[in-house]
KOLDONU-545474 format. One record per residue: x, y, z of N, C-alpha, C in turn. Coordinates in pm, whole numbers, plus 50000, padded with zeros to 5 digits. Atoms other than C-alpha are relative to their C-alpha. Layout:
REM residues N
XYZXYZXYZ;...
***
This chain:
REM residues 543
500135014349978972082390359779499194997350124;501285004049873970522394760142498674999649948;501474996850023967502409859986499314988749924;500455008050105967232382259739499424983650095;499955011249879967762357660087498784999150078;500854999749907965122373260274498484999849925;500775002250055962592373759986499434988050024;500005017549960963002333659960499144999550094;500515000349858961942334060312498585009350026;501234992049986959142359560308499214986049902;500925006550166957492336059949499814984950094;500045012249939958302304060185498665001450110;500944997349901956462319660482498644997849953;501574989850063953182332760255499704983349955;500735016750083953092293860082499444991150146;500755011249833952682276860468499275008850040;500914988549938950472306660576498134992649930;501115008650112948252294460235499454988750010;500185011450019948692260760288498804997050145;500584999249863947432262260640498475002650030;501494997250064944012281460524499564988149946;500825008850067943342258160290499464983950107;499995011149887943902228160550499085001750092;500934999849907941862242960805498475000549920;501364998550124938832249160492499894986850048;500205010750010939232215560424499624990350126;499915008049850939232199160778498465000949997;501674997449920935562217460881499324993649875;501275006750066933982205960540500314984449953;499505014750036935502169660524499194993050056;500505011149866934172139060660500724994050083;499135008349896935142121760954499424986050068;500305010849968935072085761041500354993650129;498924999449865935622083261396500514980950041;499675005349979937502053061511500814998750194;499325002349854938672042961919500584988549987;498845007649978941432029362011500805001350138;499725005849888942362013562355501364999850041;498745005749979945722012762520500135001950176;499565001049848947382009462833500815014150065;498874989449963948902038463076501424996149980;498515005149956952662037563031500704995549869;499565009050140952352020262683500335011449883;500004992950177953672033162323498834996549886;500944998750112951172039862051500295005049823;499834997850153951252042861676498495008149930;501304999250060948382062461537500005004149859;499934998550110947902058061184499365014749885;500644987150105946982090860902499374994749874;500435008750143944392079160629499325009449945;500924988550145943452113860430500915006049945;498844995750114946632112760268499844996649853;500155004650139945832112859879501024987149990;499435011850119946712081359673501245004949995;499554994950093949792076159545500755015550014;499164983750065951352112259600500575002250174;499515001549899953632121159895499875013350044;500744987149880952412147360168501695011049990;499184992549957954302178960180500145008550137;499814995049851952772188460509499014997650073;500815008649926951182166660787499875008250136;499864993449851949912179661136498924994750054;500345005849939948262162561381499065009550129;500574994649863945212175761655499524991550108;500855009749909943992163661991498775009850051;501254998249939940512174362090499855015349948;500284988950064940142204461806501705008149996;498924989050004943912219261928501154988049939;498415007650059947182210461682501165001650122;498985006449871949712192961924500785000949913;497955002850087952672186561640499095006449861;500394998950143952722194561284501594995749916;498405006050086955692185761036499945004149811;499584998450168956762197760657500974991949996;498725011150058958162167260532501505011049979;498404995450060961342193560428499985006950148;499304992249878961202214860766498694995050100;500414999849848960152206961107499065015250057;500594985349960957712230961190500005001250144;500315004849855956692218061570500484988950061;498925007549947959262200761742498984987050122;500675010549941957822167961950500695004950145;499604996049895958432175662290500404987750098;498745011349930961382154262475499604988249934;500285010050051960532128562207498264993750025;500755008949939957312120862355498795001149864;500304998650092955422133062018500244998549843;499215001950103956932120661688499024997449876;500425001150160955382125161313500474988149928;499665007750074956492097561110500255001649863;499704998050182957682096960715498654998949966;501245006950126954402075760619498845014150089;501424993549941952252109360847499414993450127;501175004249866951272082561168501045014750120;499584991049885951882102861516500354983350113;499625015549904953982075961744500305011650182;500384994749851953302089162134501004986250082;498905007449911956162074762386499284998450129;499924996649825954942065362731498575005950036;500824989750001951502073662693499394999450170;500524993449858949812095962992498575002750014;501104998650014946572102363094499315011549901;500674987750032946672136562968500014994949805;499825003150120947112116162624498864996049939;501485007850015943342107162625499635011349907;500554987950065941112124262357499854997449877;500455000950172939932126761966501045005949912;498864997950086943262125561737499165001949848;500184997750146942802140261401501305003249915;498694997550060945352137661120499665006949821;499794992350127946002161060811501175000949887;498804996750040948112166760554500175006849833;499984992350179948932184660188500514992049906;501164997750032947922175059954499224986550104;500665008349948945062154260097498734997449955;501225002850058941742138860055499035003350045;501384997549916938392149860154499254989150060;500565011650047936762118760090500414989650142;499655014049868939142097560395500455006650110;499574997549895939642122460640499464991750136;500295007549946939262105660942500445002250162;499894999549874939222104661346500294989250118;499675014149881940802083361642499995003550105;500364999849858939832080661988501034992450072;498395007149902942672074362208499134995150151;500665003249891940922056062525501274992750100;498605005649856943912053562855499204991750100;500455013149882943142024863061501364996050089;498475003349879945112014363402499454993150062;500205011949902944681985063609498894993649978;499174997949862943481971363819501294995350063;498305003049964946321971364019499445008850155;500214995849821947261980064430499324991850048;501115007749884944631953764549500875002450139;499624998549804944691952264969498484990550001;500945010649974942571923665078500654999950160;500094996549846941871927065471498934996050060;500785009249961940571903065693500325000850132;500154996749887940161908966059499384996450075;498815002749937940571900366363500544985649934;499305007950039943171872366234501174996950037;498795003549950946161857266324500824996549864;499335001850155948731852765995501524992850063;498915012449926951031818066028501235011349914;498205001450122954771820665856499484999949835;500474997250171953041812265499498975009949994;500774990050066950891839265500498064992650034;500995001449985947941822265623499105002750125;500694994749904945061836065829499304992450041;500875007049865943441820566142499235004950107;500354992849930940711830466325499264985650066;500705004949941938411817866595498354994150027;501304998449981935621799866593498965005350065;500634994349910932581816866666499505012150029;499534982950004934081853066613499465005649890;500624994250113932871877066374501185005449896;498914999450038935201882166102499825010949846;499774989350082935521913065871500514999749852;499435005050096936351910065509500075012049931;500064988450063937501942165305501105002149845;498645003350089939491943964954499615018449925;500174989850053940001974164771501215001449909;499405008450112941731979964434499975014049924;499814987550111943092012364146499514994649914;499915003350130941682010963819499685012249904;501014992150055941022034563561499764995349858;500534987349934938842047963440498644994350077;500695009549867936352022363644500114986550033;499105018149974936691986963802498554997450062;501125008549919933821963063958500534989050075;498785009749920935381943164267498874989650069;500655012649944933791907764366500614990950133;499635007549918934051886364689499904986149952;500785012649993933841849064622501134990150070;499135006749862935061819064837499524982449931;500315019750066935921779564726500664994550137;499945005049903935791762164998500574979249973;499035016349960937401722165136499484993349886;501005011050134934211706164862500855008149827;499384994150160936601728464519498405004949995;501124988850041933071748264536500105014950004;499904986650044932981787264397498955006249996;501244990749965930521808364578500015013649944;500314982249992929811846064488499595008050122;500504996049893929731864064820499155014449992;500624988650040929131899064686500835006249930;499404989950090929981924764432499795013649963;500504981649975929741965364379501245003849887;499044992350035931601989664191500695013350115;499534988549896933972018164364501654997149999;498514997049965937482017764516499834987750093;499615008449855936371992364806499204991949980;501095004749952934271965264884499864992850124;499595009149888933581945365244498854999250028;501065012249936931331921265409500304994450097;499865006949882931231900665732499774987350017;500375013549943930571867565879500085001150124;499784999649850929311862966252499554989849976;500455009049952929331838566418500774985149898;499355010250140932061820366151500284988750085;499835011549965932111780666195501014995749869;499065008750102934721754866033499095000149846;500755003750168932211753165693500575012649987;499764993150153933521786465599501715002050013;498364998550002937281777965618500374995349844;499885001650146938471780965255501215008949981;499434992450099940281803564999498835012249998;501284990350057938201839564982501005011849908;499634994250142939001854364641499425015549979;500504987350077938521892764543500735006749881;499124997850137938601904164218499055011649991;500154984950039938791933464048499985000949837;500074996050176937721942863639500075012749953;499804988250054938611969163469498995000749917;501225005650135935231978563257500165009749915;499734993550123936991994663013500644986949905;499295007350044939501967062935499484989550005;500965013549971937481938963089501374989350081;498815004549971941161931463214499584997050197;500085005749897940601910563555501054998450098;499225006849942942661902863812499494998450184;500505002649885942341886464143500924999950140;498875000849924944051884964486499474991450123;500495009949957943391852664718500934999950167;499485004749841943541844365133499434987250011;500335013649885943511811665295499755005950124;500534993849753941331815265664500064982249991;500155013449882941291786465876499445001550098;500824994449858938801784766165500624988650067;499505006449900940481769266448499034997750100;500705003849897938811752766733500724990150061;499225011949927940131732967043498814992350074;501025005849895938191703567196499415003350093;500694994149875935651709467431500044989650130;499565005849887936621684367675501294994850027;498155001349972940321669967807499754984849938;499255016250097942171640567659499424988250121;500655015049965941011605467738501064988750067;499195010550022943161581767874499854986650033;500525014650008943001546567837501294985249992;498925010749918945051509267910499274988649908;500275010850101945091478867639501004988250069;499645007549950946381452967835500504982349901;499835007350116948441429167541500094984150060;500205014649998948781389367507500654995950125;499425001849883951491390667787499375012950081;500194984949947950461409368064500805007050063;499174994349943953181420468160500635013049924;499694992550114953201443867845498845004450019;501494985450034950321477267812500865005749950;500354991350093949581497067603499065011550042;500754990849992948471533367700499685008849884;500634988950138946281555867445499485014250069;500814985850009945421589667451499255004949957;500614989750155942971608267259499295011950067;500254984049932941801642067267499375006749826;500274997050143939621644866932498775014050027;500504990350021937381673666835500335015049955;499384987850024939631699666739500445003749859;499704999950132941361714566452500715016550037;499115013150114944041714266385500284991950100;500035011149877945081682766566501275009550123;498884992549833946561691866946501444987649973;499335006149911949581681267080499904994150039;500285008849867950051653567286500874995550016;498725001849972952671646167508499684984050113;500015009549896952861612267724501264997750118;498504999349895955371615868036499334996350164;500265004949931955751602168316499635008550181;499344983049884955371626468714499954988350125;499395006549818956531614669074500385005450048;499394989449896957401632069396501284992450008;498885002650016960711631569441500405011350157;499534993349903962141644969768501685006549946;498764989750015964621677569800499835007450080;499854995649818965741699870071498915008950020;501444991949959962721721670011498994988750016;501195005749955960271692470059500104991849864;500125007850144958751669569750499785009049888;500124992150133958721679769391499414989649908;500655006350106957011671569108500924996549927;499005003650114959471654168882499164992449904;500445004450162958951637868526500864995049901;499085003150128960451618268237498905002049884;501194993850144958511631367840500484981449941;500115015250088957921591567699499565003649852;500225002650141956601601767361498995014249962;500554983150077955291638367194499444999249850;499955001850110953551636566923498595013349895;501324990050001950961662766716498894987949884;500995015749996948171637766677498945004650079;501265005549891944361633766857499854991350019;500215012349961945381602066904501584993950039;498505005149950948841588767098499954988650087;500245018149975949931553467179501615001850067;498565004949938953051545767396499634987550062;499375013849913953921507867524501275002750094;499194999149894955741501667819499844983150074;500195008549951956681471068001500164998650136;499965001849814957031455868391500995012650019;498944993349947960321470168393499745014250022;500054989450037959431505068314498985008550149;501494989549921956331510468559500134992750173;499855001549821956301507868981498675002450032;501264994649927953761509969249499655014950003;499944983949957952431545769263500545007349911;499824994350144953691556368937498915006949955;501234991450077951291582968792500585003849836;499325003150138951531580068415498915015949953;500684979850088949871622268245500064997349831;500344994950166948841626467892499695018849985;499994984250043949081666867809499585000249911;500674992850102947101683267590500355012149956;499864990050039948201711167426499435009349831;500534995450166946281734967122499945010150009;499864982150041946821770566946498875001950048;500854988849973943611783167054499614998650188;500185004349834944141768167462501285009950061;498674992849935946601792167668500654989050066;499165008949944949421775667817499794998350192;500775000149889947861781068154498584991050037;501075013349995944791763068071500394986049973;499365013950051946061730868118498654989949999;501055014250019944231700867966500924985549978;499585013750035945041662168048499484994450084;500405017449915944751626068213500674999850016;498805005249964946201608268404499554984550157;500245009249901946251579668643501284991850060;499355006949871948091562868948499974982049970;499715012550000949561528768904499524989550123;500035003449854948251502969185500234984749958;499565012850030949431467369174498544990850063;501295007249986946411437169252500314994650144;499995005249868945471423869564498384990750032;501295009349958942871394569577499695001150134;500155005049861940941390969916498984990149975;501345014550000938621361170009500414990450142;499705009849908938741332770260500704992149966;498705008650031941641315370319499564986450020;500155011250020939921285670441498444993549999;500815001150039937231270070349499464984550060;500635012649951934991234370475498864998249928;500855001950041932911217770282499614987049988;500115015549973930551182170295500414991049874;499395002050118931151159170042498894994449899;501085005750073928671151969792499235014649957;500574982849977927851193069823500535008649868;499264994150076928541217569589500345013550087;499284988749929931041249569716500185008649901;499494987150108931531285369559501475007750089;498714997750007934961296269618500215016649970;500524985450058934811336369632501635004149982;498684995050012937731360469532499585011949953;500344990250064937481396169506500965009249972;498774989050031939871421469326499365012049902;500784987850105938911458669228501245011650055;499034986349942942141477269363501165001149895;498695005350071944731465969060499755015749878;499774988450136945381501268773501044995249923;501485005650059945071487368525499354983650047;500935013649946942601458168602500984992850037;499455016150013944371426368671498974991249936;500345010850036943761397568493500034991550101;500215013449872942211369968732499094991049952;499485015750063942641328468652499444993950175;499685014349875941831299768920500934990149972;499405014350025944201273268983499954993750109;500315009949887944301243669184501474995549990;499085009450000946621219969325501455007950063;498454995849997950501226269463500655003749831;499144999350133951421225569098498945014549882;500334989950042949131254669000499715002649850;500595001450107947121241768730499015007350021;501264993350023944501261268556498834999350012;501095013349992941151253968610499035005449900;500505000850073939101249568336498535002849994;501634998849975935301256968265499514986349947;500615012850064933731224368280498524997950061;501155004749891930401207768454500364999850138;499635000249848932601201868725500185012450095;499564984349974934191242168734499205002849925;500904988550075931831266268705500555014050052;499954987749981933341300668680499285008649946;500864996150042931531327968692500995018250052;499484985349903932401372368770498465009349984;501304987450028929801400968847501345009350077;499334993149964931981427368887501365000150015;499075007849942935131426169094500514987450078;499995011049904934041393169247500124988349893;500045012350089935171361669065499534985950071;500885013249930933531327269186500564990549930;499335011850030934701293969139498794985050067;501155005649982931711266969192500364988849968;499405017450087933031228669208498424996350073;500705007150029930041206969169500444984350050;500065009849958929591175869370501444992350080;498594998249939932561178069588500024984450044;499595016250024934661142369625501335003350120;499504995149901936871137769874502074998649895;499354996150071939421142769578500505013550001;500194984850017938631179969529500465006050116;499504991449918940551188969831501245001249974;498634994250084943661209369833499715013650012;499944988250031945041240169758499315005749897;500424991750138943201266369521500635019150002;498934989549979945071297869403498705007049917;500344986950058943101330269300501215010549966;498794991550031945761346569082499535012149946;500104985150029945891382168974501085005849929;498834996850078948391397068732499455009249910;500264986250098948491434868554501625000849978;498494999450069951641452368420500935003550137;499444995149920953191456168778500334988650033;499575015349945953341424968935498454987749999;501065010049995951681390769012499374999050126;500235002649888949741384769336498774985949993;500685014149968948011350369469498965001650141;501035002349890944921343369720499924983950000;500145013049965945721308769845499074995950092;501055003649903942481288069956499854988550057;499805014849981942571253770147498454997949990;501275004849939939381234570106500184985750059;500355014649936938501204870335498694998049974;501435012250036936121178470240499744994850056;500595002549916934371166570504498504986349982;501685013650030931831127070499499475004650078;501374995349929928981124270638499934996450150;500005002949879929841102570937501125015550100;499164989149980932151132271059498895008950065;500994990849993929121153571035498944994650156;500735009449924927141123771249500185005850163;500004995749874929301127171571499875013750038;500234987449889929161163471578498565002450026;501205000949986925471164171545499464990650142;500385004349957925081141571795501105007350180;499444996949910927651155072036499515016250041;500934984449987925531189572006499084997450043;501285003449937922321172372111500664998450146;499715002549884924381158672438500085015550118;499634982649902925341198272502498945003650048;501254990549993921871209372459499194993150108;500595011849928920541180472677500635002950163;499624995349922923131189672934499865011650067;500594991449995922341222772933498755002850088;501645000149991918561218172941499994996650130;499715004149873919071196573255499855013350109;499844987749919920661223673422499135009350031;500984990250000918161250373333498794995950122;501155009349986915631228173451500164997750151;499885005149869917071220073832500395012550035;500054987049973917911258073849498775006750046;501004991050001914691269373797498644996850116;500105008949869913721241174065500645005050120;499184994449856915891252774330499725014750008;500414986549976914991289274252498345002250077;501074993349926911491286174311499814990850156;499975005549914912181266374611500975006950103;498764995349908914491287474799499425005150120;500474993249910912261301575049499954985050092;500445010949922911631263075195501414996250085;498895001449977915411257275135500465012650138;499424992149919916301285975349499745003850128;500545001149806914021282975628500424985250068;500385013149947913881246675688501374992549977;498215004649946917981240775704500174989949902;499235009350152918341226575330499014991249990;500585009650023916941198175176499654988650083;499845007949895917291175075465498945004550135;500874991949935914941195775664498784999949947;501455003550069912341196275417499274986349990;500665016249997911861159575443499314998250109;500965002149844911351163775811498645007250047;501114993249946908971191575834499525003549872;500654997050133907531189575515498345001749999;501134993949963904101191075704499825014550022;500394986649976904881221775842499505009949908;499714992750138903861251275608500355012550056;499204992049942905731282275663499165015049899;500024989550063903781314775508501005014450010;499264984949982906241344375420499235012249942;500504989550004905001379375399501115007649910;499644992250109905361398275093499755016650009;500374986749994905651439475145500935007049958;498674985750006907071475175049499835005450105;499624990849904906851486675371501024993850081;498455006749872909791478475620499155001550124;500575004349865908781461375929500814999950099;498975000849864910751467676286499404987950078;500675010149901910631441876515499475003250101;499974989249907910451461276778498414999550055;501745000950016906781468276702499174992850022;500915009849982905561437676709500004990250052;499605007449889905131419377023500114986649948;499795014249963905741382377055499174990950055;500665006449879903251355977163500674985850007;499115010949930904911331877399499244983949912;500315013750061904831297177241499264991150029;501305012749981901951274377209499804992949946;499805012450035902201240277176498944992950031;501235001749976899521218477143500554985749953;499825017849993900211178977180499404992849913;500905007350070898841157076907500964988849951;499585009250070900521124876895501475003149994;498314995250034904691126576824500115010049904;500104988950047903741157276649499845010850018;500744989349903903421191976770499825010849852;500754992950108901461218776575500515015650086;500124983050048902411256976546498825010750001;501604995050043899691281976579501315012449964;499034987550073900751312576367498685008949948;500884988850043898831345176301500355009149919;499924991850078897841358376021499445013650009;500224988249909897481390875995499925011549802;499814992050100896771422075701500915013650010;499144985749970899381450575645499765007749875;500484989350134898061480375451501435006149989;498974996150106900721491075209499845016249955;500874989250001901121528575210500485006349843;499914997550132902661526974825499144994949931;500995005450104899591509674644498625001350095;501414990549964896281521274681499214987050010;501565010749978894291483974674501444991050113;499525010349879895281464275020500304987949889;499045011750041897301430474972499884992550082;499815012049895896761396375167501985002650034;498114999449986900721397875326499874986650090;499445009149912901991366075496501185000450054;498315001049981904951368775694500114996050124;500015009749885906321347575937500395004750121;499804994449833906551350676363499625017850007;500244984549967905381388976328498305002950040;500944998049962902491392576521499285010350092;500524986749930899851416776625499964994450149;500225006949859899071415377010498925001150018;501374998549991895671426976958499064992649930;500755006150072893821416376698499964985549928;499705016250025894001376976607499124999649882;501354999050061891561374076295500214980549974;500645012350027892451336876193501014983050117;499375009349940894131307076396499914985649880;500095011950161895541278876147500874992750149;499385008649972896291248776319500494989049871;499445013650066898601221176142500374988250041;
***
């Protein structure tokens, strides 16, 4: 009975030995219709068997990849076991592949007994993978909380993406920018691609897109950054004073435009403040807001003399060391001008008032009168300002138009007044002083006039014993001697007195005489009285 067992088994062997010949005959002189077929790494596949005769059911199917049999199967016995499932024959002859791998790539051929010549046939297994892994890398950058990158205007900025695919990929830069426009920056095949920008300004702050194709599958995919080019104003915040319907109410503004993204801006108040080390900078924060443009109101109550009111600037691309702001010193108004004023009547008067010391401006009004009415622009009031000087111009002054006039002044601190009296003055008024000024000048003149009389008369006066003297010897004539040299008496003898009788009159003889001068180089007639030579006599003057 063994022998009869092991026969079986020998006759079984010799029929698949047969069958096998004939199969491989048939294979080399068949035709083949090749067919490819696409799948994914990872994925399950079905590959169908179509040179199974009509009609009649295979007794033994076997399957090759790239000339070598991978499985085979006798519908009644398992010849070639699928290995950990990952190879499986099917009833209808397909080959179902679990999980396929790269090493699964290659030219499937399927067989089977009986079979057809006529439909043998060939399938191209083609493994495709990704892309997949992208890395998109953008440098130097700063990356917020959402994932978004910020760089500096100005800077040069690096752009690099890179990406798996097999069995090749083609990777593109492109960039849609603030206008929804979709540029193409550049494209290549490989593993990587990267590009630059110097010198990047706000136009290329966008979305920059790199994509990756698989050019087997044609299977795309992309992977997207938001940049932002930041920039902080190039000059400090502005600050400025809107002075509302009351003025006892402002309005300070800030602005601080040119940037991006908008700055900070803080409005607070700073004042020294004494402490045992000396003064300090103290501060109250009035209003914070992120804005290039900030508005706080404030009224009387709020603001003092000497109050310094700060606007802060603060922006991501400014260090906290670089400080940027405004700011300005509160000063309350202070008109000056003449307090009093005179004017004729029939005249016209300008009325001055000047104020340039008030932060912010003051508003400045004329009024008249104790009751501190307004004064109006008419023919009569003519106001006028150049500058800090306001003018007030009454026209044909009456002796009405006198009185008080108030130059008022009022900002958000307080009010201040320049009270002016004018007097109106007729014409007779004008009369006596005019005429009581001629009497001065007249008096005066006089004077001058009997001064300048008695001056050049003093030599007569002083010889001849005053005015009373001159009447008597007003014949006599008395020459005095004019010199720079100093004369001793000493020197110059004396001649005894000689009188000479003529009538109730007596006559003088007096000698003249020349004295050379030893400071001026041209001699000088000199007259001078009783100094006489003893020698030389040149003229004898009788009178």
């Amino acid at each position: 009975m063994k022998s009869g067992y092991i026969a079986g088994i020998i006759m079984k062997a010799f029929s698949v030995a047969i069958f096998l010949l004939l199969f491989m005959d048939q294979t080399a002189n068949g035709r083949s219709d090749k067919t490819t077929v696409i799948k994914t790494l990872g994925a399950n596949i079905l590959l169908p068997c179509w040179n199974t005769a009509m009609n009649v059911t295979p007794s033994f199917t076997r399957w090759m990849q790239n000339g070598q049999v991978i499985i085979g199967r006798n519908h009644s016995i398992i010849l070639t076991p699928s290995s950990e499932g990952h190879l499986t024959i099917m009833y209808n002859q397909s080959l179902y592949i679990n999980g396929l791998a790269l090493s699964d790539e290659g030219i499937y051929l399927c067989d089977s007994l009986p079979h057809d010549n006529n439909t043998q046939t060939s399938l191209t297994l083609q493994i495709v993978s990704g892309p997949c892994n992208g890395i998109t890398d953008i440098h130097p950058a700063t990356t917020l909380s959402n994932g978004t990158l910020i760089v500096h205007r100005g800077s040069t900025v690096l752009f690099n993406c890179s990406s798996w695919s097999y069995p090749s990929q083609r990777l593109s830069w492109g960039f849609q920018g603030v206008a929804s426009r979709n540029d193409s920056l550049t494209a290549g095949s490989g593993s990587w691609l990267d590009f630059r920008i110097e010198d990047i300004q706000p136009t290329a702050q966008g979305n920059y897109i790199c994509r990756a194709q698989n050019s087997v599958s044609q299977k795309e995919v992309g992977w997207s950054k938001e940049l932002l080019v930041y920039y902080s104003p190039e000059k400090h915040p502005e600050c400025q004073w809107k002075i509302g319907k009351d003025p006892s109410h402002v309005q300070f503004n800030c602005s601080w435009f040119g940037g991006y993204p908008s700055p900070t801006l803080l409005w607070g108040e700073k004042h020294q403040v004494p402490s045992n080390q000396g003064n300090q900078l103290a501060g109250q924060l009035m209003e914070s807001e992120v804005t290039d443009h900030l508005v706080v109101n404030l009224n009387r109550s709020l603001l003092f003399e000497g109050q310094t009111l700060k606007c802060d600037g603060h922006h991501p691309m400014i260090s906290t060391e670089d400080e940027k702001f405004c700011s300005f010193t509160l000063k309350s108004p202070y008109p000056e001008g003449e307090p009093l004023v005179t004017a004729l009547e029939g005249t016209n008067i300008t009325l001055t008032c000047k104020e340039s010391s008030s932060l912010p401006p003051a508003l400045t009004t004329w009024q008249r009168t104790a009751q501190q009415e307004d004064v109006v622009p008419s023919p009569k009031y003519v106001l006028s300002r150049q500058g800090p000087t306001f003018t007030l111009t009454i026209v044909n002054i009456t002796k009405q138009d006198e009185g008080l006039y108030f130059c008022r002044s009022e900002n958000p601190l307080m009010v201040r007044e320049l009270e002016i009296y004018l007097t109106v003055k007729t014409s007779s008024q004008y009369t006596g002083a005019i005429i009581g000024i001629f009497l001065a000048i007249l008096i005066v003149g006089s004077g001058i006039v009997i001064a300048k009389t008695v001056y050049s008369s003093r030599d007569r006066i002083c010889l001849g014993n005053g005015f009373e003297r001159m009447e008597e010897d007003r014949e006599d004539v008395l020459s005095l001697v004019e010199s720079d040299e100093e004369v001793f008496p000493e020197a110059v003898p004396r001649l005894p007195p000689l009188s000479l009788t003529n009538g109730p009159n007596t006559t003088t003889l007096v000698q003249i005489h020349r004295i050379s001068s030893n400071d001026h180089e041209d001699e000088e007639m000199v007259e001078h009285p009783l100094q006489l030579e003893h020698t030389d006599m040149e003229e004898l003057v009788t009178f």
